[in-house]
N, C-alpha and C positions, 0 to 999 in steps of 0.2 A: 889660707891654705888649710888650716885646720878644719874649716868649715868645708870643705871641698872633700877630705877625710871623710868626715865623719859620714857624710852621702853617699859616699861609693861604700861604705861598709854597712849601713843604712841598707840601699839598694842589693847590694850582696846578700847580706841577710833575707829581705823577703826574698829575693830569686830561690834562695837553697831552701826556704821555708815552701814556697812553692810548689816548686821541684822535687820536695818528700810529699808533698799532701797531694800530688798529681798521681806519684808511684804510687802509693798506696791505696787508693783507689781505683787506681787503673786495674781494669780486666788481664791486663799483659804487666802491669808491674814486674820492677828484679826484684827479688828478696835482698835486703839487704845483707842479711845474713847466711852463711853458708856453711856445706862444709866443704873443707879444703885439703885434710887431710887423707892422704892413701893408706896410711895405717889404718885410718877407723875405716873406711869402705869407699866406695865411688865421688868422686868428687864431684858435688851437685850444688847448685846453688840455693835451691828447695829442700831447707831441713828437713819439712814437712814429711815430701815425699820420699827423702829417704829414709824416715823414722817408717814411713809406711813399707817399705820395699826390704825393710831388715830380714824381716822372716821367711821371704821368697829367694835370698841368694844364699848358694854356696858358699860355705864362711873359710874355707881356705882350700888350698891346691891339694893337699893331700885327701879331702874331704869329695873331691871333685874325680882326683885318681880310684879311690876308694868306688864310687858311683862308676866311673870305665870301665874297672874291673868286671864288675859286677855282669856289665852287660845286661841291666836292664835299662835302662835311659839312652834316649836316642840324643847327641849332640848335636847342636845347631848354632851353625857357623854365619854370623849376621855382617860381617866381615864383606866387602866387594869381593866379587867374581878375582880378580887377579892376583888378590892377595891371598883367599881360600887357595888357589891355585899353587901360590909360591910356599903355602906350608900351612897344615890344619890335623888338627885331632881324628886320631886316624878313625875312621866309620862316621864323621861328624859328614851333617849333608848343607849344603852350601846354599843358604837365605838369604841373600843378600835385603837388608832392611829396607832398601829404594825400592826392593822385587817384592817384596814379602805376598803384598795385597795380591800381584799378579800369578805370583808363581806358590804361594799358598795352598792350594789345591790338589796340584799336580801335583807334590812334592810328599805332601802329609796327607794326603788324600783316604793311602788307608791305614795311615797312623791311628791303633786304637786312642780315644778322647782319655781314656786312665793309664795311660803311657809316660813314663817321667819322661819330659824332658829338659833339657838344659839349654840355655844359649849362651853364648860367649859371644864377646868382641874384641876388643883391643887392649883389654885391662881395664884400671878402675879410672884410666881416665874416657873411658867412651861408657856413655848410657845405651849406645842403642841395644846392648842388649835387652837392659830393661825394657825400651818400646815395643820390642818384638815379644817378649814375656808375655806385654799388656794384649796386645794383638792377639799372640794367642790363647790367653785366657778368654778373651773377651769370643775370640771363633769357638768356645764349649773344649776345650783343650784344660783338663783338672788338676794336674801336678807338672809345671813349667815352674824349674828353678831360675835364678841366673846365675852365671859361675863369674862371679865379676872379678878374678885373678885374670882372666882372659886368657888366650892363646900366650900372650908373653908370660904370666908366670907358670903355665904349664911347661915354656923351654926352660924356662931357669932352672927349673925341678929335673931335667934332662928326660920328659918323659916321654914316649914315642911320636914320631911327626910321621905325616902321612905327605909324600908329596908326589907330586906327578911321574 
């Protein structure tokens, strides 16, 4: 019986030894480590990236109202079509991130490229604002924050909703 033991924990063993040295060189590997906390920022699995991504987002709601006020930064709402619909940041124009690539053009077409803007999604538990960021950095677009409080910590803050 013992010897029967000590095989399955044997075998166990190489499995999970395996199964790290597979992740870890895999192209798609998960990070094992993460962050998980909402207090520190978006919750990512990719330290990496979001030690990279620090510098590019709005660091709190008030910081984000501050920039509205102002009325130079154009918001962008990466949010689906229905939910932009049922309540968004009032003059925020409606991106949906599945749309982005399509509807890109049309939309910021003649968005000057030195035009802040911001995008929002769903708070720090959704990246895609982050992807839409990358997107449009990467279309010559120069100052794209992201407000990663999202649309929820803007209501919590009780600040103006925009709805149909």
């Amino acid at each position: 019986m013992m010897d029967l033991f000590q095989k399955v924990i044997l075998l166990l063993a190489i499995a999970i030894v395996l199964a790290l040295a597979i992740n870890r060189f895999s192209p798609h590997g998960i990070p094992l480590i993460g962050q998980w906390d909402t207090d520190t920022g978006v919750v990512t699995a990719d330290t990496d990236l979001a030690a990279l991504w620090a510098e590019f987002e709005v660091p709190d709601v008030a910081t984000a109202k501050r920039v509205f006020d102002s009325g130079k930064a154009l918001f962008v709402d990466v949010r689906s079509q229905g939910i932009y619909d049922a309540g968004h940041i009032p003059g925020a124009v409606s991106l949906p991130l599945g749309d982005l690539e399509s509807r890109l053009e049309a939309i910021l077409d003649d968005v000057p490229r030195q035009r802040p803007i911001i995008t929002y999604c769903s708070g720090r538990l959704c990246q895609d604002s982050h992807t839409a960021a990358q997107l449009l950095m990467e279309r010559g677009f120069e100052n794209v924050l992201v407000f990663i409080d999202g649309f929820p910590g803007w209501i919590e803050n009780g600040y103006p909703v925009a709805t149909p």
